[in-house]
Backbone atoms as SQL, in Angstrom:
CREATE TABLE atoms (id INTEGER PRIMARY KEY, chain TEXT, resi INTEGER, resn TEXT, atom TEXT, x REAL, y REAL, z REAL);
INSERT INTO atoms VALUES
  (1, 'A', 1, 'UNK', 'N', 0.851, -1.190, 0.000),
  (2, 'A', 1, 'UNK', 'CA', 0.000, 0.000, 0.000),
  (3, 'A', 1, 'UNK', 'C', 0.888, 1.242, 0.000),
  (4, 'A', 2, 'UNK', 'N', 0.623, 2.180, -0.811),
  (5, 'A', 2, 'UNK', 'CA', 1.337, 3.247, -1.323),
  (6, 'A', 2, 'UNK', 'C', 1.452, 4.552, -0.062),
  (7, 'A', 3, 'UNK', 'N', 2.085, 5.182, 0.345),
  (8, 'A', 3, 'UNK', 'CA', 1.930, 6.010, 1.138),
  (9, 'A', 3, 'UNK', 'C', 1.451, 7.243, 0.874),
  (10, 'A', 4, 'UNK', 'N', 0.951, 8.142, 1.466),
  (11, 'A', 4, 'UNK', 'CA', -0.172, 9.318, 1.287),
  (12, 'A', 4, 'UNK', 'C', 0.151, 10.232, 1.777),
  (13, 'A', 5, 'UNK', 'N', 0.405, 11.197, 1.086),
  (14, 'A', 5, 'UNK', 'CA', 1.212, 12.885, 1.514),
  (15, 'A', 5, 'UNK', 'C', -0.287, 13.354, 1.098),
  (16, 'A', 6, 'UNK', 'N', -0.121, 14.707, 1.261),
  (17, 'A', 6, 'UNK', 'CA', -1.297, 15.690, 1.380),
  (18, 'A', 6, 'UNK', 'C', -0.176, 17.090, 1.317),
  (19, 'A', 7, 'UNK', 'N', -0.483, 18.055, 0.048),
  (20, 'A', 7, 'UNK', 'CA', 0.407, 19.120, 0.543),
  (21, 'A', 7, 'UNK', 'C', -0.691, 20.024, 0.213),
  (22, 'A', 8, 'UNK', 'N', -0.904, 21.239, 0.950),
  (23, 'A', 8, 'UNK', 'CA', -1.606, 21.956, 1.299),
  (24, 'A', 8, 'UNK', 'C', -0.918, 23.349, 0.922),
  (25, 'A', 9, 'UNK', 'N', -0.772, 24.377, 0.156),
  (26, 'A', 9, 'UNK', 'CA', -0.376, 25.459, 0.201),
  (27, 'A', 9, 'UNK', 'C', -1.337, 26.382, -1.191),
  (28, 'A', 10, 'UNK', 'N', -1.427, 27.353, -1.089),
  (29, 'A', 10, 'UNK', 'CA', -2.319, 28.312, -1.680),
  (30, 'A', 10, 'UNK', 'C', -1.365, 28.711, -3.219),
  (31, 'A', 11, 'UNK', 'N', -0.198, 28.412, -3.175),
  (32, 'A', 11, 'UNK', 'CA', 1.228, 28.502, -4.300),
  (33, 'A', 11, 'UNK', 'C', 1.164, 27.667, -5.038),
  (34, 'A', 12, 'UNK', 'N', 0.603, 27.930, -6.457),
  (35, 'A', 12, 'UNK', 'CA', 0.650, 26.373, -7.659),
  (36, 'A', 12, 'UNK', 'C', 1.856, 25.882, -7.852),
  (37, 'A', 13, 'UNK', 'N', 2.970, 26.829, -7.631),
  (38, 'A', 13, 'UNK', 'CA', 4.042, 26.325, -7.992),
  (39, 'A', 13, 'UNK', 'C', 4.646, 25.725, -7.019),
  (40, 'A', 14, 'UNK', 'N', 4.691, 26.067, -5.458),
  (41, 'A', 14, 'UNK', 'CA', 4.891, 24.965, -4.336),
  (42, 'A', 14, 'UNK', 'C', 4.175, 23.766, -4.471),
  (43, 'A', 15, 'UNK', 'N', 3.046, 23.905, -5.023),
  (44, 'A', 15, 'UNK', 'CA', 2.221, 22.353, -5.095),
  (45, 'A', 15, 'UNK', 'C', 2.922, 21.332, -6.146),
  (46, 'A', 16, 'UNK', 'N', 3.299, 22.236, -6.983),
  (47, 'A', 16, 'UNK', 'CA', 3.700, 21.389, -8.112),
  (48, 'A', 16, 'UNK', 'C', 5.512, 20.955, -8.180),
  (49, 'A', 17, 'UNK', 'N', 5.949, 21.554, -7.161),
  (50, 'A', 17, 'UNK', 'CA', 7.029, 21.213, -7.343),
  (51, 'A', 17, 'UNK', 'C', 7.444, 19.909, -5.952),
  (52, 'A', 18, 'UNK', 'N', 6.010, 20.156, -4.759),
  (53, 'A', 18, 'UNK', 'CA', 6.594, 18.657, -4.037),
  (54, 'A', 18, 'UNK', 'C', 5.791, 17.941, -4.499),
  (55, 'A', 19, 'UNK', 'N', 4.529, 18.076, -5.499),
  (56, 'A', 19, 'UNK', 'CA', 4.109, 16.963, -5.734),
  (57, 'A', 19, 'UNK', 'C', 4.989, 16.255, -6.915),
  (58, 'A', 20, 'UNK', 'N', 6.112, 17.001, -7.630),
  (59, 'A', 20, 'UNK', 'CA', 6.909, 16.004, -8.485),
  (60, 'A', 20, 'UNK', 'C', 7.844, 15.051, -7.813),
  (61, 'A', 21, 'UNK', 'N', 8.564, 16.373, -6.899),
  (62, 'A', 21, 'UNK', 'CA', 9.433, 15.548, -6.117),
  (63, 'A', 21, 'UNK', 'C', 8.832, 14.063, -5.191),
  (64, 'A', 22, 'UNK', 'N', 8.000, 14.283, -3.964),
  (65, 'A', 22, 'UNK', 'CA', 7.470, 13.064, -3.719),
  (66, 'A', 22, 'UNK', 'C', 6.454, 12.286, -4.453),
  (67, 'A', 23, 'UNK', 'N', 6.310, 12.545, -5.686),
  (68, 'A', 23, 'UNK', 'CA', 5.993, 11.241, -6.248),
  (69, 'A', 23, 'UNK', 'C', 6.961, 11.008, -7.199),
  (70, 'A', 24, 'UNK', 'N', 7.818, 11.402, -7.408),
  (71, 'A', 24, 'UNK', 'CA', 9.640, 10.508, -7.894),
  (72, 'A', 24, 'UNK', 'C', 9.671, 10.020, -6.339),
  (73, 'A', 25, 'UNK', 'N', 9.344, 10.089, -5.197),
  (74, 'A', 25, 'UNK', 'CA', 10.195, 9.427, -4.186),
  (75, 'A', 25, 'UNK', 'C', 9.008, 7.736, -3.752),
  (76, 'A', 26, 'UNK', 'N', 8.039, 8.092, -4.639),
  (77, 'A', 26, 'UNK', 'CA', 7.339, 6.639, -4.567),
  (78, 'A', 26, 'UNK', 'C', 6.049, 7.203, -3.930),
  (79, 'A', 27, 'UNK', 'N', 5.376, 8.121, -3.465),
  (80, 'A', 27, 'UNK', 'CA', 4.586, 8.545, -2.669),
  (81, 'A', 27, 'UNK', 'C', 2.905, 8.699, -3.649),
  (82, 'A', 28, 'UNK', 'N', 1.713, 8.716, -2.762),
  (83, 'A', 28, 'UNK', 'CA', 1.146, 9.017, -3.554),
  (84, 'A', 28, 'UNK', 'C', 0.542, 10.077, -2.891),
  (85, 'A', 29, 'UNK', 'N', 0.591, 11.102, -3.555),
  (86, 'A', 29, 'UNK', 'CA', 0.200, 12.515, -2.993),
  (87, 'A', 29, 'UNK', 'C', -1.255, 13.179, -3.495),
  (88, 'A', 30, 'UNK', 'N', -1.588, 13.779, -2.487),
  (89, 'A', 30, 'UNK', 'CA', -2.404, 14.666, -3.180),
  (90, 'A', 30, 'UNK', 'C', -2.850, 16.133, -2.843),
  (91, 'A', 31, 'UNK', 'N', -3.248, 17.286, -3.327),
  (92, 'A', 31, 'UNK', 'CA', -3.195, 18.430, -3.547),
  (93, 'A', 31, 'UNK', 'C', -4.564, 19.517, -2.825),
  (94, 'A', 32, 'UNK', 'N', -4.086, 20.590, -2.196),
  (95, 'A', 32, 'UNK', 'CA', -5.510, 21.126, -1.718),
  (96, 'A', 32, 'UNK', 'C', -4.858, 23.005, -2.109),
  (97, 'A', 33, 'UNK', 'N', -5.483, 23.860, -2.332),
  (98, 'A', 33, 'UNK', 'CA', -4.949, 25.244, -2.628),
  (99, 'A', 33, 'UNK', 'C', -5.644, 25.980, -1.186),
  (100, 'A', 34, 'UNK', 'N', -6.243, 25.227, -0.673),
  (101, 'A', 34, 'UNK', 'CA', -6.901, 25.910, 0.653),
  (102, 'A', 34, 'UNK', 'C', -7.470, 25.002, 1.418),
  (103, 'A', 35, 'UNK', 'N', -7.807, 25.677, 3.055),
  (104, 'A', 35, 'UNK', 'CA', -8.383, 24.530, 3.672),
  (105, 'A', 35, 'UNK', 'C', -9.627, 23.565, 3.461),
  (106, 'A', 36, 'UNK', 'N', -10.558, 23.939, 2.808),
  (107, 'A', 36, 'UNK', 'CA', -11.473, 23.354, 2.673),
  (108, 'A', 36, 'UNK', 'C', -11.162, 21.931, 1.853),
  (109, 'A', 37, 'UNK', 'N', -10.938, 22.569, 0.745),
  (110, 'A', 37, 'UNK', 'CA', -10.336, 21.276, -0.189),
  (111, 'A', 37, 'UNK', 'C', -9.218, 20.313, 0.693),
  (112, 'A', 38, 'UNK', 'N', -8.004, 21.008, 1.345),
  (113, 'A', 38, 'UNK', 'CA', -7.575, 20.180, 2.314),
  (114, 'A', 38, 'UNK', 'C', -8.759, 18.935, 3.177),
  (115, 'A', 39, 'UNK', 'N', -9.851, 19.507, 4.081),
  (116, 'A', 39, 'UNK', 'CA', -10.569, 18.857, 5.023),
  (117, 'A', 39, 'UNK', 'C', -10.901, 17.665, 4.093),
  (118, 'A', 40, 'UNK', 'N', -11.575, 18.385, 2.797),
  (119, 'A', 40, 'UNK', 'CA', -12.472, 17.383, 2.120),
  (120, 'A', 40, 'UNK', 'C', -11.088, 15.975, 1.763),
  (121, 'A', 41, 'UNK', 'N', -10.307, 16.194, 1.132),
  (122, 'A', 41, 'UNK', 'CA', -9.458, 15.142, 1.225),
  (123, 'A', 41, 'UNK', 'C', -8.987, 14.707, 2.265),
  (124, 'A', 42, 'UNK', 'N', -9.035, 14.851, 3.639),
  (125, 'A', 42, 'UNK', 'CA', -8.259, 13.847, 5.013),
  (126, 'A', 42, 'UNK', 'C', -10.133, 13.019, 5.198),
  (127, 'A', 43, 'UNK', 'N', -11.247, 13.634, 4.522),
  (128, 'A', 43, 'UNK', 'CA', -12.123, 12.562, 5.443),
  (129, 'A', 43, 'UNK', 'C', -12.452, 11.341, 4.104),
  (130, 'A', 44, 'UNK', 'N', -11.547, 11.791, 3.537),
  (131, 'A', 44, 'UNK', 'CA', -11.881, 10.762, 2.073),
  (132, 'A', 44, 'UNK', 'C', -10.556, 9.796, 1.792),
  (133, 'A', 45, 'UNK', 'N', -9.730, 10.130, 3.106),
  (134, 'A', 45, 'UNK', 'CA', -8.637, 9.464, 2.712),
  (135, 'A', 45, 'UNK', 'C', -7.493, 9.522, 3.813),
  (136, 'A', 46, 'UNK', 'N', -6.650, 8.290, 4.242),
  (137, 'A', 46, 'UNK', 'CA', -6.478, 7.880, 5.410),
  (138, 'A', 46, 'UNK', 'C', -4.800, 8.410, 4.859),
  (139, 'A', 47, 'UNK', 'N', -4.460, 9.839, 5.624),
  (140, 'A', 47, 'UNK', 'CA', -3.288, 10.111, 5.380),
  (141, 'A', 47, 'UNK', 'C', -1.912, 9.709, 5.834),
  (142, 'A', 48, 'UNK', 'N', -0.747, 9.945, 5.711),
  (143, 'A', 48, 'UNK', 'CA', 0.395, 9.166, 6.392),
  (144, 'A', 48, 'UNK', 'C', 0.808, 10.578, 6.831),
  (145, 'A', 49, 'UNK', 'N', 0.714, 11.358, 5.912),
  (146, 'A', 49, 'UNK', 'CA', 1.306, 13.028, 6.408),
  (147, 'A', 49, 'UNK', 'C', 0.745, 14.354, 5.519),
  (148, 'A', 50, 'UNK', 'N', 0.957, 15.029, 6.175),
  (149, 'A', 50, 'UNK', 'CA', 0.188, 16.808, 5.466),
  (150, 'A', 50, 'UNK', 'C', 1.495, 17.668, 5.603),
  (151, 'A', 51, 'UNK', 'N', 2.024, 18.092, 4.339),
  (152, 'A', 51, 'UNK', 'CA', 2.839, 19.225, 4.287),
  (153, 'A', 51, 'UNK', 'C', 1.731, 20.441, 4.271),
  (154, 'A', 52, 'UNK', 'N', 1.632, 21.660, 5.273),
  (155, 'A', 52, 'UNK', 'CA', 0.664, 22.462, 5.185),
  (156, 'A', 52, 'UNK', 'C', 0.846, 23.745, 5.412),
  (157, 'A', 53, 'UNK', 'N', 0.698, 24.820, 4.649),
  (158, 'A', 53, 'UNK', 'CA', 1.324, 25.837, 4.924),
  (159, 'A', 53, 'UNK', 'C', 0.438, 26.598, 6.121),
  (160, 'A', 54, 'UNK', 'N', 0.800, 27.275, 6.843),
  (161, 'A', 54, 'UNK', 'CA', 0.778, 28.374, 7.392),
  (162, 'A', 54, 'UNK', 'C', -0.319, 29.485, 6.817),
  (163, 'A', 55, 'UNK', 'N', -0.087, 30.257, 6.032),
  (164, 'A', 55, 'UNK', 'CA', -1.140, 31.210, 5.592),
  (165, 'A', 55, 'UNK', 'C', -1.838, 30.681, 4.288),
  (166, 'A', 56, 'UNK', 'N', -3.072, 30.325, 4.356),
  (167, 'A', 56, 'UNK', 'CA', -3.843, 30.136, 3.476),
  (168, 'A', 56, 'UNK', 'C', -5.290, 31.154, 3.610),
  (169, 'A', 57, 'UNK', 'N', -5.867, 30.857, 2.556),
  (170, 'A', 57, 'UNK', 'CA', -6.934, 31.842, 2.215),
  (171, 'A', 57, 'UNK', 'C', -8.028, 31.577, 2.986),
  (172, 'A', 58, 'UNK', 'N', -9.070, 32.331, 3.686),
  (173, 'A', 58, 'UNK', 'CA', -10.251, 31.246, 4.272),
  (174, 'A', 58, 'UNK', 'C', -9.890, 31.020, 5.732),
  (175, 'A', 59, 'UNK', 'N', -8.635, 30.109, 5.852),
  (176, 'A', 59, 'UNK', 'CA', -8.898, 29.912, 7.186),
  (177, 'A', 59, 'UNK', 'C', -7.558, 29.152, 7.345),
  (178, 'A', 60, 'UNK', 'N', -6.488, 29.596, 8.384),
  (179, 'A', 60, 'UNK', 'CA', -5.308, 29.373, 8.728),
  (180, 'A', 60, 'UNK', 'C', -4.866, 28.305, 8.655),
  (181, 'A', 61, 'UNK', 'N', -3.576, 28.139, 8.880),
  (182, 'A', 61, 'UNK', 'CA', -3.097, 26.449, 8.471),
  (183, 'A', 61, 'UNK', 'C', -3.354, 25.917, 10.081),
  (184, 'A', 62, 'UNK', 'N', -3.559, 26.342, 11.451),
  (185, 'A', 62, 'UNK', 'CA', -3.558, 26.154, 12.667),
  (186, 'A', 62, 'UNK', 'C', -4.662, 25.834, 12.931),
  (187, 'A', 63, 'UNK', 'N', -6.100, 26.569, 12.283),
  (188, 'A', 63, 'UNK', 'CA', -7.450, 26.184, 12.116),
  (189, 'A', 63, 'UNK', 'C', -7.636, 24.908, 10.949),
  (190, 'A', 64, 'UNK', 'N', -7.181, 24.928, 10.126),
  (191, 'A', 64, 'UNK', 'CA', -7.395, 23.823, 9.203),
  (192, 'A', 64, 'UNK', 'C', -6.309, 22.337, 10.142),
  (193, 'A', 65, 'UNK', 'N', -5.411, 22.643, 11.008),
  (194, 'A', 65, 'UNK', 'CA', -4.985, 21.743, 11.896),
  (195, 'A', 65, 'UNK', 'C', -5.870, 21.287, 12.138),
  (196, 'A', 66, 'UNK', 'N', -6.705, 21.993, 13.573),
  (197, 'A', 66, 'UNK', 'CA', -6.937, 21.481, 14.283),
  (198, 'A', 66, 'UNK', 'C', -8.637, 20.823, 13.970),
  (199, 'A', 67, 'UNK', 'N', -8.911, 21.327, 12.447),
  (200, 'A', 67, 'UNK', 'CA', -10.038, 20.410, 11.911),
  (201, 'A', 67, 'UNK', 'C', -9.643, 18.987, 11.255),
  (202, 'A', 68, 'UNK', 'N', -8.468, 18.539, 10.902),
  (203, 'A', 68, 'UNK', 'CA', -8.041, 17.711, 10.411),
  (204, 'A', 68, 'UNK', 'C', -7.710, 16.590, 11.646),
  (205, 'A', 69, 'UNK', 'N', -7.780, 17.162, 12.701),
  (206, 'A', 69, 'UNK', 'CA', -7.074, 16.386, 14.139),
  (207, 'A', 69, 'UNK', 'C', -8.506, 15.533, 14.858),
  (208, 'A', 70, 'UNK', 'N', -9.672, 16.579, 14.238),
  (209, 'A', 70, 'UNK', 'CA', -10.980, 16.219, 14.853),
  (210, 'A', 70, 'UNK', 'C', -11.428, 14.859, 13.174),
  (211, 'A', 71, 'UNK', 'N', -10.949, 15.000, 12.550),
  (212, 'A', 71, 'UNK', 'CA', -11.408, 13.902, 11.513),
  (213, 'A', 71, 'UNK', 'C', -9.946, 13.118, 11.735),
  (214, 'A', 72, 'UNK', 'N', -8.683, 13.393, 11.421),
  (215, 'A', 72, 'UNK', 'CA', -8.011, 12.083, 11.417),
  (216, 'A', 72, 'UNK', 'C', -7.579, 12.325, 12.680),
  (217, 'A', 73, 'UNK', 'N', -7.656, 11.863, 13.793),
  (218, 'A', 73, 'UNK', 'CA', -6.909, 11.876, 15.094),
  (219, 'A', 73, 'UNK', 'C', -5.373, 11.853, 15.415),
  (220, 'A', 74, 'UNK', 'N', -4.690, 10.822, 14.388),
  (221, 'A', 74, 'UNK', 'CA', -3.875, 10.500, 14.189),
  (222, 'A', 74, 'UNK', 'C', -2.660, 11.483, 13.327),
  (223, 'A', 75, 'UNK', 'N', -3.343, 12.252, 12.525),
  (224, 'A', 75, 'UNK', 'CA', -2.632, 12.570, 11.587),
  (225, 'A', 75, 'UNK', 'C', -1.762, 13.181, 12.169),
  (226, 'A', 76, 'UNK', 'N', -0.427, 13.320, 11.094),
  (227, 'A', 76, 'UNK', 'CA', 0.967, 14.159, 10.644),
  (228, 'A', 76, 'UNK', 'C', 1.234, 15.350, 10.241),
  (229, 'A', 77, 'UNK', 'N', 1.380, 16.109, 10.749),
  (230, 'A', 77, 'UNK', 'CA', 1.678, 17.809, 10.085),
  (231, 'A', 77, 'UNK', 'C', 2.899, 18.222, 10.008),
  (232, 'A', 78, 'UNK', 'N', 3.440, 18.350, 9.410),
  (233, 'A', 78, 'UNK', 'CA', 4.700, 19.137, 8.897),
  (234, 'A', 78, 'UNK', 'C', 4.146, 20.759, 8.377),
  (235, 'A', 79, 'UNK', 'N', 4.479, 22.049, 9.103),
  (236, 'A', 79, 'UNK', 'CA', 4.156, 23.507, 8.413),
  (237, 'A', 79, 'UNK', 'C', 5.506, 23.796, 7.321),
  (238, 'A', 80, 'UNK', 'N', 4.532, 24.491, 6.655),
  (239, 'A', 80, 'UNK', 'CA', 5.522, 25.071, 5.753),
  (240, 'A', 80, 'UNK', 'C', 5.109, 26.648, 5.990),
  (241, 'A', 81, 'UNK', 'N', 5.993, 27.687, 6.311),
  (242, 'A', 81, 'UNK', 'CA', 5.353, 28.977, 6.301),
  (243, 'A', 81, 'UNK', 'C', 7.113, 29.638, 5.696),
  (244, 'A', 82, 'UNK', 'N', 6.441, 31.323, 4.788),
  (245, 'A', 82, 'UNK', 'CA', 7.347, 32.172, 4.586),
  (246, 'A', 82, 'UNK', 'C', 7.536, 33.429, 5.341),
  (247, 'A', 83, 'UNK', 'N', 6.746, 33.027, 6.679),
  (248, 'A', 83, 'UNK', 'CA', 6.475, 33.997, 7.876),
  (249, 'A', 83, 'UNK', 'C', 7.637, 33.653, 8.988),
  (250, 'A', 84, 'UNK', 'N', 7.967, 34.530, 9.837),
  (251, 'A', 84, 'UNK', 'CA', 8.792, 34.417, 11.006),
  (252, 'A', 84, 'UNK', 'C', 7.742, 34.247, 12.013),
  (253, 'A', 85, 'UNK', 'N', 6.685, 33.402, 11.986),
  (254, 'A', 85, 'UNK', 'CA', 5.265, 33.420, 12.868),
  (255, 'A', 85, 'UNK', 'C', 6.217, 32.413, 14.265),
  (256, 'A', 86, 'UNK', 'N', 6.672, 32.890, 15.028),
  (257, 'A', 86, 'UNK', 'CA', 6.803, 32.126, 16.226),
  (258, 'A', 86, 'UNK', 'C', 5.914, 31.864, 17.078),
  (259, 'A', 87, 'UNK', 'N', 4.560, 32.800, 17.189),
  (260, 'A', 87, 'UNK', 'CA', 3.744, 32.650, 18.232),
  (261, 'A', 87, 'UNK', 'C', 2.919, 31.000, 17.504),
  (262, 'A', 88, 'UNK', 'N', 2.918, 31.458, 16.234),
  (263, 'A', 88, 'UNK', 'CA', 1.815, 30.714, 15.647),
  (264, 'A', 88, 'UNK', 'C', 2.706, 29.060, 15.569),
  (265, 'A', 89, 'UNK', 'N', 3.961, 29.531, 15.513),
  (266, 'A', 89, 'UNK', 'CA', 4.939, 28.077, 15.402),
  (267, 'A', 89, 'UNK', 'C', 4.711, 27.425, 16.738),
  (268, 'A', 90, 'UNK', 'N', 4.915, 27.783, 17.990),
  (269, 'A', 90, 'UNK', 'CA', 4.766, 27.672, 18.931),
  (270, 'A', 90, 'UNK', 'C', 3.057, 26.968, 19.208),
  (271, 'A', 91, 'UNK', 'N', 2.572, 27.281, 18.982),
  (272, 'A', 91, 'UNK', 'CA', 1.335, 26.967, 18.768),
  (273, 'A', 91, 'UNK', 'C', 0.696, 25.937, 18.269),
  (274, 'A', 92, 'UNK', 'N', 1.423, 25.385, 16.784),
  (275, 'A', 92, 'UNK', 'CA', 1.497, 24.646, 16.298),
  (276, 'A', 92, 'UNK', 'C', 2.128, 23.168, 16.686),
  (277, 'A', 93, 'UNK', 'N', 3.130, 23.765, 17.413),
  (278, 'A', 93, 'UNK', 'CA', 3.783, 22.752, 17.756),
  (279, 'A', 93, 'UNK', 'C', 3.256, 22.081, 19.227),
  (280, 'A', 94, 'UNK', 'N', 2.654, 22.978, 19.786),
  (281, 'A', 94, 'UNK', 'CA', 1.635, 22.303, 21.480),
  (282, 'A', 94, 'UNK', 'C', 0.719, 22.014, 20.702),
  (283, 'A', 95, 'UNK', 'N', 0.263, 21.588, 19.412),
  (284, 'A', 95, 'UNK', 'CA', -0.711, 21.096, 19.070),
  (285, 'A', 95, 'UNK', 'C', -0.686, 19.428, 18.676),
  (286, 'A', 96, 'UNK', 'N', 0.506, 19.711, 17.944),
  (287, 'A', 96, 'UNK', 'CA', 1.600, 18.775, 17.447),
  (288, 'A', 96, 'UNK', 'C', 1.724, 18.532, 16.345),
  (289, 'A', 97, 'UNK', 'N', 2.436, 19.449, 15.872),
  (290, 'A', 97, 'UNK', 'CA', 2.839, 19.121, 14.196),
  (291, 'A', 97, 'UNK', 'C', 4.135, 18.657, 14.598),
  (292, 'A', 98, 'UNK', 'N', 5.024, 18.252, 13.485),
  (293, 'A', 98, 'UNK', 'CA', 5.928, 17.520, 13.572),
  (294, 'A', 98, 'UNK', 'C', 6.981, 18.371, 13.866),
  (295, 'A', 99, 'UNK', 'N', 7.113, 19.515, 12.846),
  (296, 'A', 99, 'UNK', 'CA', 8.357, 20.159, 12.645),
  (297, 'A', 99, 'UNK', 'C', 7.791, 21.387, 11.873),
  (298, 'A', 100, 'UNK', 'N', 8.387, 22.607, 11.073),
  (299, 'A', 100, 'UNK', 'CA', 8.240, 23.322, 10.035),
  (300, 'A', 100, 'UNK', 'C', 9.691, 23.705, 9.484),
  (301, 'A', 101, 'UNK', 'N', 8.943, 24.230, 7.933),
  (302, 'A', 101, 'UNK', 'CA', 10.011, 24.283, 7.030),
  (303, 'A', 101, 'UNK', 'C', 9.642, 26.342, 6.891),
  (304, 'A', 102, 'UNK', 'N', 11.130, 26.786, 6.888),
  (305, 'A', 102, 'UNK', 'CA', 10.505, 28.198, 6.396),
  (306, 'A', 102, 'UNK', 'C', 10.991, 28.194, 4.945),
  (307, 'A', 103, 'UNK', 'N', 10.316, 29.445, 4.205),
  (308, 'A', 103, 'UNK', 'CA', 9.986, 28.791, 2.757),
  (309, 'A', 103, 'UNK', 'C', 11.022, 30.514, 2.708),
  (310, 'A', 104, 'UNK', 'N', 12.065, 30.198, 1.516),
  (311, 'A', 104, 'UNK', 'CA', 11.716, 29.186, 0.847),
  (312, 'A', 104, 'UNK', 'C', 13.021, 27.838, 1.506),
  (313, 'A', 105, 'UNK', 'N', 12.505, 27.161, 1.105),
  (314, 'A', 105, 'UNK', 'CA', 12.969, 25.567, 1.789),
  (315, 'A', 105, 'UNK', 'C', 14.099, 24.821, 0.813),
  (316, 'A', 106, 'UNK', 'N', 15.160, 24.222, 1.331),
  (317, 'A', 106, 'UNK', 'CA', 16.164, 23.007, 0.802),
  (318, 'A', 106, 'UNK', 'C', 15.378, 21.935, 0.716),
  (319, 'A', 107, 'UNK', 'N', 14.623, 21.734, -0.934),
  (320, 'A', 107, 'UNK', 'CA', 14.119, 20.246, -1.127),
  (321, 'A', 107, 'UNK', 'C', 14.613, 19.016, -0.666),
  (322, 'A', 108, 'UNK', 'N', 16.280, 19.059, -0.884),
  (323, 'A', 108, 'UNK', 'CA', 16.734, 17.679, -0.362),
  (324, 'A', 108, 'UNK', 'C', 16.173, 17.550, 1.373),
  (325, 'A', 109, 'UNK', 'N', 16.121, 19.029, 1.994),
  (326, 'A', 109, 'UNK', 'CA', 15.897, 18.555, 3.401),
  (327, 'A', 109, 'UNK', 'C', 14.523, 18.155, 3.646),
  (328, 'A', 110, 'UNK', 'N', 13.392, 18.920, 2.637),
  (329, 'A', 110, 'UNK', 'CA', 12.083, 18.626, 2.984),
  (330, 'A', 110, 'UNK', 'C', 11.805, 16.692, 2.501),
  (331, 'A', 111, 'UNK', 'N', 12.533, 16.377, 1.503),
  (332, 'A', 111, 'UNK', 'CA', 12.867, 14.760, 1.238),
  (333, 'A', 111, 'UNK', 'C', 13.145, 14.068, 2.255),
  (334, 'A', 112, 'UNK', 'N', 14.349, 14.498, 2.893),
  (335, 'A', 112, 'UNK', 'CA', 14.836, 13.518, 4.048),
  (336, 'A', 112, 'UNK', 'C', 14.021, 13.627, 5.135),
  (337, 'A', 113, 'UNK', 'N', 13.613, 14.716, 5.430),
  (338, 'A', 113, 'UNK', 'CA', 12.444, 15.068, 7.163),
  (339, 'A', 113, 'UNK', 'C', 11.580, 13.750, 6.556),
  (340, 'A', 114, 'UNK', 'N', 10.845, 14.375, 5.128),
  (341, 'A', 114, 'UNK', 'CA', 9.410, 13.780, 5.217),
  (342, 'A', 114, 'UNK', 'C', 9.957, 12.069, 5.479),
  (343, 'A', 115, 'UNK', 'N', 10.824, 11.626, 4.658),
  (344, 'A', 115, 'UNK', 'CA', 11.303, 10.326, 4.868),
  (345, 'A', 115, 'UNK', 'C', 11.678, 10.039, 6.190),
  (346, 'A', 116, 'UNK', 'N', 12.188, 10.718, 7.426),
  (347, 'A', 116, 'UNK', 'CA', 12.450, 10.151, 8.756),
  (348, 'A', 116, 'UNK', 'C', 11.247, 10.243, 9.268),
  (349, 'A', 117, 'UNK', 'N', 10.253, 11.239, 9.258),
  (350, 'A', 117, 'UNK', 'CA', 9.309, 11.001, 9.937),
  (351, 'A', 117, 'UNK', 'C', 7.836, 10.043, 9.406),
  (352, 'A', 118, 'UNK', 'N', 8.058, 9.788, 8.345),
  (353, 'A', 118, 'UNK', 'CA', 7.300, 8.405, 7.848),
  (354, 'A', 118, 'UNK', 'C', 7.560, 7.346, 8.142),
  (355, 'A', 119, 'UNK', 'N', 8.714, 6.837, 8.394),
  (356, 'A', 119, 'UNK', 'CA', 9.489, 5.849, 8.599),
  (357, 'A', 119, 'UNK', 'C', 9.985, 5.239, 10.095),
  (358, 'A', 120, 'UNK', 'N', 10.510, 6.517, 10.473),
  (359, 'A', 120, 'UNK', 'CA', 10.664, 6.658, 11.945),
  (360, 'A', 120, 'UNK', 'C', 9.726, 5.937, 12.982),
  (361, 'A', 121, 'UNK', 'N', 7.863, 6.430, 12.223),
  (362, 'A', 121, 'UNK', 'CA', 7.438, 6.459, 13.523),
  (363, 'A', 121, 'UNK', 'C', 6.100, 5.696, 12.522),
  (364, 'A', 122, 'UNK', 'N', 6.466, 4.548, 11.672),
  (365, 'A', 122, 'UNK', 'CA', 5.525, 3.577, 11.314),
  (366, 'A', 122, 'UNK', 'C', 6.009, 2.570, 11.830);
């Protein structure tokens, strides 16, 4: 069974550039430009992890957390933000996301995180 990323950011071109990369890394990913479309894909589909940015349109990446936490309990968050948001990092992280990336980001590192923490803790 194939593993399941979710990347979440409001940037076509951030979407499109980890959805090439992790699916060259074997993954099967899929795509949201905002939270809603995010929600609608975690209750339609049993994720392994969510790359998710930080500022989206509608409704924050911290609010779209903590709706994704009430449908998958379980789930994985990795933030991606191009903000110096510490309160909101902080925040994020007593919530429990995994880690964050500030953008713009070293692909090889967002490769290797997403790979230790898939792996790590299956």
């Amino acid at each position: 069974m194939s593993t399941k990323i979710l990347i979440v950011d409001d940037q076509f071109g951030i979407r499109t550039l980890l959805n090439e990369v992790l699916t060259k890394e074997g993954y099967t990913v899929f795509k949201a430009s905002n939270g809603l479309q995010a929600l609608h894909i975690v209750e339609n589909n049993m994720l392994d992890l969510v790359l998710l940015d930080m500022k989206l349109p509608g409704m924050d990446g911290v609010e779209v957390f903590k709706r994704m936490k009430q449908i998958q309990e379980d789930i994985r968050i990795i933030f991606m933000t191009a903000y110096s948001e510490t309160e909101i990092i902080q925040k994020s992280s007593q919530l429990g996301a995994l880690t964050y990336f500030s953008k713009p980001f070293d692909i090889n590192e967002i490769r290797r995180t997403v790979k230790q923490f898939l792996y790590h803790t299956i």
